[in-house]
N, C-alpha and C positions, 0 to 999 in steps of 0.2 A: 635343501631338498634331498641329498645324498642319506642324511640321519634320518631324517622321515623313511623314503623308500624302504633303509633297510632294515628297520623297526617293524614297518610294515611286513615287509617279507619276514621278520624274525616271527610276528605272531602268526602269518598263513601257516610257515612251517609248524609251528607248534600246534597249532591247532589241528592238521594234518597228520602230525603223532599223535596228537589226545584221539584222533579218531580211530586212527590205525590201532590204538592199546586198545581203545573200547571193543571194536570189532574183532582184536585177534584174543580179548578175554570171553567174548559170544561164544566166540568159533571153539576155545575148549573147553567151556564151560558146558556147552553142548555135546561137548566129543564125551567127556566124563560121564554126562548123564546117559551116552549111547552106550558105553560100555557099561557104567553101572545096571542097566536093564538088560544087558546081556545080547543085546543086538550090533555089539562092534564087531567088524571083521578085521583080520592081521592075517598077512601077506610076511613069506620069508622074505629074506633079504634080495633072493635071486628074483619072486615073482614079482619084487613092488619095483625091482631093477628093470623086469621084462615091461611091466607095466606103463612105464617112466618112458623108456625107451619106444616104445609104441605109440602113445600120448607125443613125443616128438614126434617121429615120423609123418604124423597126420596133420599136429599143427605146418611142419616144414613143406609137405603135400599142398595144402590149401596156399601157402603163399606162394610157393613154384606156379599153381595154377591160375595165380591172381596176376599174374608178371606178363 
């Protein structure tokens, strides 16, 4: 039963990745066409840091106030 199981898990996982490559070749396959039309924005290194930074806060915010 232990060789089943973990066969089994070996193909969840895999199939898991096939989904994950599928979706993460969407996601730039669609970023390229944003910029190729000319509609990409780019953030320096500081504002996509400030960004980042702020986007935590808010998730960190909602779970303190979930507690």
């Amino acid at each position: 039963m232990s060789d089943y199981k973990s066969r089994a898990d070996e193909v969840l996982l895999s199939r898991g990745a096939h989904n994950h490559e599928a979706w993460l070749k969407e996601q730039v396959s669609e970023a390229m066409d944003k910029a190729e039309r000319g509609e990409a924005v780019y953030y320096s290194a500081a504002d996509a840091e400030e960004i980042m930074n702020n986007r935590k806060a808010e998730i960190a915010a909602k779970h303190e106030a979930k507690e």
